[in-house]
N, CA, C and O atoms as a GROMACS GRO file, in nm:
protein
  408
    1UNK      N    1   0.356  -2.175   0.108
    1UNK     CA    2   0.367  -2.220  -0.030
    1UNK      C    3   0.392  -2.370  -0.032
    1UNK      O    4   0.469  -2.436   0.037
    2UNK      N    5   0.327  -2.399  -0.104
    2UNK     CA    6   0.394  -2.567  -0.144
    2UNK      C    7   0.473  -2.600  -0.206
    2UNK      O    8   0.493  -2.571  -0.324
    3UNK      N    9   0.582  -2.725  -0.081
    3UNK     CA   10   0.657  -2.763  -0.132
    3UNK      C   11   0.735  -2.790  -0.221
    3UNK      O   12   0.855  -2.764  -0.220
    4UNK      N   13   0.654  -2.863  -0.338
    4UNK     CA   14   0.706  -2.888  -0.475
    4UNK      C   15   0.704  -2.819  -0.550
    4UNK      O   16   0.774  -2.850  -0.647
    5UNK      N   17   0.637  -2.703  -0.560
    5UNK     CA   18   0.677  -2.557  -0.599
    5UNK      C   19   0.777  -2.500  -0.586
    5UNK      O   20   0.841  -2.478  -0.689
    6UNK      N   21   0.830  -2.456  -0.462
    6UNK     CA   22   0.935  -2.455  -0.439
    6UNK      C   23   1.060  -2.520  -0.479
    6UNK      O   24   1.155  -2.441  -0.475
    7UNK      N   25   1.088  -2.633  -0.513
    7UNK     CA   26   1.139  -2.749  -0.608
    7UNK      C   27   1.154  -2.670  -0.727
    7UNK      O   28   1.261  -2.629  -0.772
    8UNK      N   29   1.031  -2.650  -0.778
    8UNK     CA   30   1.060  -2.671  -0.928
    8UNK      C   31   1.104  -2.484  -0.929
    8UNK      O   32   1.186  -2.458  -1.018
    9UNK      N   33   1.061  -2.369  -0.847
    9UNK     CA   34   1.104  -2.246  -0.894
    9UNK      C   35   1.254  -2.264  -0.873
    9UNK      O   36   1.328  -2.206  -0.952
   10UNK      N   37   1.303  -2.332  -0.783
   10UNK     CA   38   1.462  -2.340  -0.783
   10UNK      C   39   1.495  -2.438  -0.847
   10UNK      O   40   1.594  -2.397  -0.908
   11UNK      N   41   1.476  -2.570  -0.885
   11UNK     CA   42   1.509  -2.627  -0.994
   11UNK      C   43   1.483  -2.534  -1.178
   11UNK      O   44   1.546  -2.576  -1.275
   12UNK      N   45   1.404  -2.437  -1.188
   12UNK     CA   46   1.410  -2.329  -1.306
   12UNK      C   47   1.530  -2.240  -1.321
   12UNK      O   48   1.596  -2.208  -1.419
   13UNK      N   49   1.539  -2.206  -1.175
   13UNK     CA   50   1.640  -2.088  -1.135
   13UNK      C   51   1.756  -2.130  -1.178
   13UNK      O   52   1.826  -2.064  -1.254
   14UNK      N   53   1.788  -2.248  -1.132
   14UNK     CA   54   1.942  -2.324  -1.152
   14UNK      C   55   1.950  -2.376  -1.255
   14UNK      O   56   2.059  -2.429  -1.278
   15UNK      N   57   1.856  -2.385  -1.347
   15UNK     CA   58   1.838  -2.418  -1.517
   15UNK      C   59   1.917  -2.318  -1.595
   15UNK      O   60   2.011  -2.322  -1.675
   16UNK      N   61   1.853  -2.241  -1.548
   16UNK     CA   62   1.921  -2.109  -1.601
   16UNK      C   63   1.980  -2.025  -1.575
   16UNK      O   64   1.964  -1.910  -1.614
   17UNK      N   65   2.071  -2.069  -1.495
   17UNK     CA   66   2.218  -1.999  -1.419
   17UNK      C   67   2.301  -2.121  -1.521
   17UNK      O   68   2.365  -2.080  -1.618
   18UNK      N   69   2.297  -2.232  -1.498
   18UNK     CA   70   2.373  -2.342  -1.598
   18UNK      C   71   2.376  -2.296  -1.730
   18UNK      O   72   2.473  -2.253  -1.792
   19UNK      N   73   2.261  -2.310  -1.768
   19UNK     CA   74   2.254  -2.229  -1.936
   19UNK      C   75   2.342  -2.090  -1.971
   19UNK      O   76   2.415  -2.063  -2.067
   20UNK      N   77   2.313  -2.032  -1.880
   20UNK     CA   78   2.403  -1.883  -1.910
   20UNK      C   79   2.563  -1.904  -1.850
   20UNK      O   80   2.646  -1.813  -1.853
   21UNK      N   81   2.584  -2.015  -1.805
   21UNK     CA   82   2.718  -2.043  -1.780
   21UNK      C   83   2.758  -2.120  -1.906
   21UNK      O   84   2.875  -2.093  -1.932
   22UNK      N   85   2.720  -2.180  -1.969
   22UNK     CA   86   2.775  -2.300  -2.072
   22UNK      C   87   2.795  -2.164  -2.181
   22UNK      O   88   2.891  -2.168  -2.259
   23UNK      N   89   2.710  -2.056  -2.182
   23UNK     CA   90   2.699  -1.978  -2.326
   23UNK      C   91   2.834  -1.881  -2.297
   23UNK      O   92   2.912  -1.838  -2.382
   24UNK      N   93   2.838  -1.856  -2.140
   24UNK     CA   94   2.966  -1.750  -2.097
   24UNK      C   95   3.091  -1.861  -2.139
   24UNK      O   96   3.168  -1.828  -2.229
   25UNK      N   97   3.102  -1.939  -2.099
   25UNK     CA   98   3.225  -2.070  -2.050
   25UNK      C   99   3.231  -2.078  -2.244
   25UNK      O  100   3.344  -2.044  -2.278
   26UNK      N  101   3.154  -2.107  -2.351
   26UNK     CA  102   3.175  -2.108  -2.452
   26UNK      C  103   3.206  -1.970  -2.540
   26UNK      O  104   3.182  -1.942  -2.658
   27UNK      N  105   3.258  -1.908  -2.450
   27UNK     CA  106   3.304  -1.727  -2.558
   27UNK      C  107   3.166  -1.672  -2.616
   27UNK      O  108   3.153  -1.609  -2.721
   28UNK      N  109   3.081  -1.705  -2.540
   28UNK     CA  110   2.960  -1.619  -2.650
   28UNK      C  111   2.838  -1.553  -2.598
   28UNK      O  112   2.728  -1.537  -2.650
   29UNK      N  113   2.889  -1.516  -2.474
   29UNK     CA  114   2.778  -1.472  -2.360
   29UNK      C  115   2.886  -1.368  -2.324
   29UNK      O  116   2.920  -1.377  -2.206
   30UNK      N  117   2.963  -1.251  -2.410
   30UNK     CA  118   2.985  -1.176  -2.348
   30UNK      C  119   2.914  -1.056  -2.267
   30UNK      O  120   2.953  -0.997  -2.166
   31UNK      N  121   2.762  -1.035  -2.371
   31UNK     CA  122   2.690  -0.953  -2.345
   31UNK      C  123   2.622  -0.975  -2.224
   31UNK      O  124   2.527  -0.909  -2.180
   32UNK      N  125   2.694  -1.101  -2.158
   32UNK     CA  126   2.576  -1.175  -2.035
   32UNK      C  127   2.658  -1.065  -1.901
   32UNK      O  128   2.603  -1.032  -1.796
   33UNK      N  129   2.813  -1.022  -1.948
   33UNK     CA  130   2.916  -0.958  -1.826
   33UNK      C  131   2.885  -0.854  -1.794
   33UNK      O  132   2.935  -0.766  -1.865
   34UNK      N  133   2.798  -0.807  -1.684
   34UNK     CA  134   2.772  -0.733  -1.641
   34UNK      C  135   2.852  -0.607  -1.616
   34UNK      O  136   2.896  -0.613  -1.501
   35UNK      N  137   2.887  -0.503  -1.673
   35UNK     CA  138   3.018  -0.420  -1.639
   35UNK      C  139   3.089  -0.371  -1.770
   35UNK      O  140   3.114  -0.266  -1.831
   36UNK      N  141   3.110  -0.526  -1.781
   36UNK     CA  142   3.222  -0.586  -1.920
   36UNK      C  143   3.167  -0.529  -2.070
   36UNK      O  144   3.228  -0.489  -2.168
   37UNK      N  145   3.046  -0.543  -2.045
   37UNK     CA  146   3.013  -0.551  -2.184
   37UNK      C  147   2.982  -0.392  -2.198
   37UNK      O  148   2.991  -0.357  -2.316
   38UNK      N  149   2.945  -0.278  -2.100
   38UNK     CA  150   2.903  -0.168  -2.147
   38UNK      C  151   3.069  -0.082  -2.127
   38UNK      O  152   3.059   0.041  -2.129
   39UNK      N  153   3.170  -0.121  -2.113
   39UNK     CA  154   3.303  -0.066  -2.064
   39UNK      C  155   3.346   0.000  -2.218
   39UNK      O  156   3.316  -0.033  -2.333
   40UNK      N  157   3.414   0.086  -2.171
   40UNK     CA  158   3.508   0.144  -2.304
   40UNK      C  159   3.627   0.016  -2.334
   40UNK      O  160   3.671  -0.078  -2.268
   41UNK      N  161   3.642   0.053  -2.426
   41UNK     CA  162   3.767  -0.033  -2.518
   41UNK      C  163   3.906  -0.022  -2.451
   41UNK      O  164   3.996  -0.104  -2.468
   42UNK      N  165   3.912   0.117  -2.353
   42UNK     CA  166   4.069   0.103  -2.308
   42UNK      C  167   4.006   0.035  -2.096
   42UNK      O  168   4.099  -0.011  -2.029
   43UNK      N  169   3.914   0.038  -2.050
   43UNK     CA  170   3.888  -0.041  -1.985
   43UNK      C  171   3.928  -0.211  -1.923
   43UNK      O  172   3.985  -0.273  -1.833
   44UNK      N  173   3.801  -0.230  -2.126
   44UNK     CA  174   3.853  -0.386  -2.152
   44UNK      C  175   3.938  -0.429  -2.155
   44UNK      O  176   3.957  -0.545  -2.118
   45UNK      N  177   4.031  -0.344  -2.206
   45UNK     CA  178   4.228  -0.367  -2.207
   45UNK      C  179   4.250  -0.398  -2.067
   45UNK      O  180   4.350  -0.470  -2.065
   46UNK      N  181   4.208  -0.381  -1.954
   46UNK     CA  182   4.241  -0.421  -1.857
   46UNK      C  183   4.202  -0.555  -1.755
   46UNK      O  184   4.225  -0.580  -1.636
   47UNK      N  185   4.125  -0.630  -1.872
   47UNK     CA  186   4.079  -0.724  -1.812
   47UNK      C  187   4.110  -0.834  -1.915
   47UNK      O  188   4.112  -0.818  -2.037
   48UNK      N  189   4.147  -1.010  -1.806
   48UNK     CA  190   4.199  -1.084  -1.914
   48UNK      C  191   4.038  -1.180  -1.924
   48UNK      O  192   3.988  -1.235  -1.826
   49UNK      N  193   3.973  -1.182  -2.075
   49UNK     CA  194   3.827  -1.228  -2.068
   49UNK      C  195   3.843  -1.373  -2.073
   49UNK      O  196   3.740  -1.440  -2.079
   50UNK      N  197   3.958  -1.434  -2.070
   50UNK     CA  198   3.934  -1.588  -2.106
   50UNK      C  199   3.894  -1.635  -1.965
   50UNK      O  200   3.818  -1.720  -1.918
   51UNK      N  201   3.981  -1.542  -1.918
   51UNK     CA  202   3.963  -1.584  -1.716
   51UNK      C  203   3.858  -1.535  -1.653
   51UNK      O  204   3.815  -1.603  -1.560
   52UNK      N  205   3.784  -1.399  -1.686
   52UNK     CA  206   3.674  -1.366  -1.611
   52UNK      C  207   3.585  -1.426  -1.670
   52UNK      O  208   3.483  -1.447  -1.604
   53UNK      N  209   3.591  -1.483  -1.840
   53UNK     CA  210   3.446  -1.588  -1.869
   53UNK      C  211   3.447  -1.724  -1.770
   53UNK      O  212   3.346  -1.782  -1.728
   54UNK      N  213   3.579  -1.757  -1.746
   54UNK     CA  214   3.565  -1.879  -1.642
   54UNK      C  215   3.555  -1.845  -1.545
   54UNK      O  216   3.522  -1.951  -1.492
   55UNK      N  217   3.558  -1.747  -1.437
   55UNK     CA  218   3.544  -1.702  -1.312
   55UNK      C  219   3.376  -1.672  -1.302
   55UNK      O  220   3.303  -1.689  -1.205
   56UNK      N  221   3.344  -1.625  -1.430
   56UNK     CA  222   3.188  -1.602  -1.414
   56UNK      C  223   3.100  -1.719  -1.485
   56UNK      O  224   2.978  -1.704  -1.480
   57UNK      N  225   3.144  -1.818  -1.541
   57UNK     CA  226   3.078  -1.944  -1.565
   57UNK      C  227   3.042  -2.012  -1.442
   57UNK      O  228   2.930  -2.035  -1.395
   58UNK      N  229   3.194  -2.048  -1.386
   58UNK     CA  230   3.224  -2.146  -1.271
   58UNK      C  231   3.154  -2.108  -1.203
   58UNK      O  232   3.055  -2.178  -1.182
   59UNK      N  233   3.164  -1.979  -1.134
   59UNK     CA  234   3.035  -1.901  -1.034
   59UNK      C  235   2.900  -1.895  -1.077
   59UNK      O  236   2.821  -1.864  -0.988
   60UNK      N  237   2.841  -1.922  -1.212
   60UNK     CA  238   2.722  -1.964  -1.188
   60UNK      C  239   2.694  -2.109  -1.137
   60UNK      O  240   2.627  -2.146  -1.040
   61UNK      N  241   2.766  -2.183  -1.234
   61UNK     CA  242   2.726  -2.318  -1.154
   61UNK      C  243   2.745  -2.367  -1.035
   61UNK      O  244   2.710  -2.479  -0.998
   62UNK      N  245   2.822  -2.254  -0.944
   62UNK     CA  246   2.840  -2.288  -0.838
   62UNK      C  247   2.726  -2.256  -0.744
   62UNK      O  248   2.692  -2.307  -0.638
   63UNK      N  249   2.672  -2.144  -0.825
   63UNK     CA  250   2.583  -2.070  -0.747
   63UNK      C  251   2.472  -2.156  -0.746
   63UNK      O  252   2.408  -2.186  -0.645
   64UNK      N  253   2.437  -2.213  -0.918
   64UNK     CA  254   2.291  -2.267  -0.923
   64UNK      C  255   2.329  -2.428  -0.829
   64UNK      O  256   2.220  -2.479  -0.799
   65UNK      N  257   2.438  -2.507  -0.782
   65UNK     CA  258   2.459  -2.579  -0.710
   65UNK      C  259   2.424  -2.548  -0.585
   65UNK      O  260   2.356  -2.626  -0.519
   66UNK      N  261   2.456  -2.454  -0.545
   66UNK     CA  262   2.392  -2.403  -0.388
   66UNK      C  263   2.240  -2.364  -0.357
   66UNK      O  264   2.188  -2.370  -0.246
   67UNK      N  265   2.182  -2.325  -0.464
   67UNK     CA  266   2.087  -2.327  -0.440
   67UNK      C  267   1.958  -2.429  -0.454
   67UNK      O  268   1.840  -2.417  -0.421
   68UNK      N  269   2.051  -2.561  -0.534
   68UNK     CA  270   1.959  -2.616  -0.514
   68UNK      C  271   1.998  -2.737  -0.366
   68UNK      O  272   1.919  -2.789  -0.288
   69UNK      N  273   2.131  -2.746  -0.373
   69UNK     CA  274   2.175  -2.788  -0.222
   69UNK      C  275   2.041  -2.725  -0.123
   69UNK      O  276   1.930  -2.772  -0.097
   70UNK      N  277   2.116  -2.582  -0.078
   70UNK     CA  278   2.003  -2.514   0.036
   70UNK      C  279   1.881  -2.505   0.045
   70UNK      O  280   1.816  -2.470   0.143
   71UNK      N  281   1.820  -2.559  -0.130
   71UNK     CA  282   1.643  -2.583  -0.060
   71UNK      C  283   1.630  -2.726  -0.016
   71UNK      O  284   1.524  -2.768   0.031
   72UNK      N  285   1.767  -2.825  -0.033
   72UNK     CA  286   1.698  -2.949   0.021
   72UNK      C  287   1.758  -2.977   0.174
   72UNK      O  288   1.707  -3.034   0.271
   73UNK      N  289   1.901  -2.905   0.152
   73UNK     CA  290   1.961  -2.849   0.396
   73UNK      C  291   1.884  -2.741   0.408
   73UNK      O  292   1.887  -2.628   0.361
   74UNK      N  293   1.782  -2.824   0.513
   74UNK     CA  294   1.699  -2.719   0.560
   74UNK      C  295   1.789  -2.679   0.720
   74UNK      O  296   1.707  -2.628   0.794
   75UNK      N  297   1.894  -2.686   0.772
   75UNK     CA  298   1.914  -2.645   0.846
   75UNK      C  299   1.970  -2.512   0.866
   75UNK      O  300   2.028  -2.485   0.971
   76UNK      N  301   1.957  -2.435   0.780
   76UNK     CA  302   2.064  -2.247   0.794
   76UNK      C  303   1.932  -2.203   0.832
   76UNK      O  304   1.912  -2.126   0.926
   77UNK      N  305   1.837  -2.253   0.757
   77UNK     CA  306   1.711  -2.158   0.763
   77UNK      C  307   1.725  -2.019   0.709
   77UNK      O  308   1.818  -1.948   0.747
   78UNK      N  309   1.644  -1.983   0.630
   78UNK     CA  310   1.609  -1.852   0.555
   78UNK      C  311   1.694  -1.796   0.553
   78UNK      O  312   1.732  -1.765   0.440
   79UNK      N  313   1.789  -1.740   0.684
   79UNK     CA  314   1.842  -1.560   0.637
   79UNK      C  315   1.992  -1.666   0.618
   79UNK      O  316   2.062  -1.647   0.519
   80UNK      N  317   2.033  -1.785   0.728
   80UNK     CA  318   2.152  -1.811   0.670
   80UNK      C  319   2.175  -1.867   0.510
   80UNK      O  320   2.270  -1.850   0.434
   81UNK      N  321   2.093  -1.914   0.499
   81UNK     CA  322   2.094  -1.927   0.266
   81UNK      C  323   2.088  -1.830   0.253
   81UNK      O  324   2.196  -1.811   0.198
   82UNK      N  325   2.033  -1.713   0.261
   82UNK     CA  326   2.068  -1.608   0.163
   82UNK      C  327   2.224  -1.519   0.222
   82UNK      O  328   2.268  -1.419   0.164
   83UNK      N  329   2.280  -1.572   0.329
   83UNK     CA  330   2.403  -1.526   0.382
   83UNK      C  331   2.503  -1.588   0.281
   83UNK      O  332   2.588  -1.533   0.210
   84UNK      N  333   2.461  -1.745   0.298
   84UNK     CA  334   2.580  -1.853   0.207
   84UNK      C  335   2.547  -1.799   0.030
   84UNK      O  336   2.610  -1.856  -0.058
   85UNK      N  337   2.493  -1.740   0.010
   85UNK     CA  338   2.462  -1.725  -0.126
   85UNK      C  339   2.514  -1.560  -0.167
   85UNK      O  340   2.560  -1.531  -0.278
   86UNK      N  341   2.498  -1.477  -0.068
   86UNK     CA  342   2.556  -1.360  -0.107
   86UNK      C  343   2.737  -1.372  -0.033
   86UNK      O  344   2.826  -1.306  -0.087
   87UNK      N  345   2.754  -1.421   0.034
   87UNK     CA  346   2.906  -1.466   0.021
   87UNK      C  347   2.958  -1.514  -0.113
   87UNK      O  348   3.047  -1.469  -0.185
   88UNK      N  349   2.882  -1.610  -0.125
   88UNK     CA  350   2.959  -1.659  -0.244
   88UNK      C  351   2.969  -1.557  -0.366
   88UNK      O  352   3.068  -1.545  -0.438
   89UNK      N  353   2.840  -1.478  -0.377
   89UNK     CA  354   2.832  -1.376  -0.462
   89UNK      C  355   2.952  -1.271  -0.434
   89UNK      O  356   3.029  -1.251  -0.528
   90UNK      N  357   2.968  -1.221  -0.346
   90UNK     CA  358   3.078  -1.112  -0.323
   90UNK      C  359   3.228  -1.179  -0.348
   90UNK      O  360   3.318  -1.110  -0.397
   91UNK      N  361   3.251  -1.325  -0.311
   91UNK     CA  362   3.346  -1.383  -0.346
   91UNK      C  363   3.392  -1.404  -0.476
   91UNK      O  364   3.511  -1.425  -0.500
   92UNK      N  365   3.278  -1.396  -0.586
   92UNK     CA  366   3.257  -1.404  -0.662
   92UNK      C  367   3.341  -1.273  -0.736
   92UNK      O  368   3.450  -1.265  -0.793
   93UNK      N  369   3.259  -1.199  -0.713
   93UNK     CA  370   3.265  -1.052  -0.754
   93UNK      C  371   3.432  -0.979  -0.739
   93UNK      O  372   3.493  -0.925  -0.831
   94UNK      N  373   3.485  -0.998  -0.574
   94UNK     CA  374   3.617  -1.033  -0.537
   94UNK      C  375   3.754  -1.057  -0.671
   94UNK      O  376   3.852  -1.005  -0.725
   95UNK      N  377   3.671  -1.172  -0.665
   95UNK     CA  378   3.798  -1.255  -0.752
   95UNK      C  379   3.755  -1.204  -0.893
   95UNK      O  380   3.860  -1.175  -0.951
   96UNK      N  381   3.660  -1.181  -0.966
   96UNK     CA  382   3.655  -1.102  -1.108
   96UNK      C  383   3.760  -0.981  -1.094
   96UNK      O  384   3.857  -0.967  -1.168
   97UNK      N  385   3.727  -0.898  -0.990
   97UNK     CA  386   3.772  -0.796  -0.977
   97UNK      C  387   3.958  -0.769  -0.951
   97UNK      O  388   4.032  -0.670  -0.949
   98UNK      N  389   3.972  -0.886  -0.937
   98UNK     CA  390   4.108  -0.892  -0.840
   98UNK      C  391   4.231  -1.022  -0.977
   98UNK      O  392   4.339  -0.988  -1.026
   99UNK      N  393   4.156  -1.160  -1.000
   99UNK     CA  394   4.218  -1.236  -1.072
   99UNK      C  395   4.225  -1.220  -1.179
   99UNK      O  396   4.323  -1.257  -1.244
  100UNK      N  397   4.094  -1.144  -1.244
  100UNK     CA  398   4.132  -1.117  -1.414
  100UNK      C  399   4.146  -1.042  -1.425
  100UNK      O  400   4.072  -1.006  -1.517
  101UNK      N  401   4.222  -0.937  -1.380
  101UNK     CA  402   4.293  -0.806  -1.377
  101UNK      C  403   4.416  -0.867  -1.476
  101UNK      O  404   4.463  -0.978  -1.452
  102UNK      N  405   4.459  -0.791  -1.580
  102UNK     CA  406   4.577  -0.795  -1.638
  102UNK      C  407   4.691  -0.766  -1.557
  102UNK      O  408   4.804  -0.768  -1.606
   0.00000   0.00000   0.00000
């Protein structure tokens, strides 16, 4: 594939990991919380949302930061970016699960 293709599908990708972070990070992307949003009402009681909207904002932009980092360090090569990227994802996931716990 060419290069600058590559560029611009991960420069799209990380467009819109940012975008859906600014709409989560602004209270209005709840429907974006995967989990969160289809949960019963005594569930939600167990989660504090001001902190998992910032735990899941911050983690997108962290995410769409890494990925556009790792297409320009070409040194992990293939399987280690998608290692550094599903770490961060599970780390991710981790700390939702664990910090915005009431």
């Amino acid at each position: 594939m060419n290069v600058n293709m590559d560029i611009v599908y991960v420069s799209i990708a990380a467009i819109i990991l940012v975008m859906c972070a600014i709409v989560i990070l602004f209270g209005r992307g709840d429907w974006l919380l995967s989990g969160y949003n289809t949960a019963s009402d005594e569930k939600r009681a167990k989660y504090n949302i001001v902190r998992l909207r910032a735990v899941t904002g911050i983690g997108l932009i962290v995410l769409a930061a890494e990925i556009v980092i790792l297409e320009f360090v070409s040194i992990f090569g293939e399987n280690g970016r998608a290692t550094i990227l599903c770490v961060t994802a599970l780390l991710l996931s981790l700390l939702s699960m664990t910090y915005c716990k009431r």
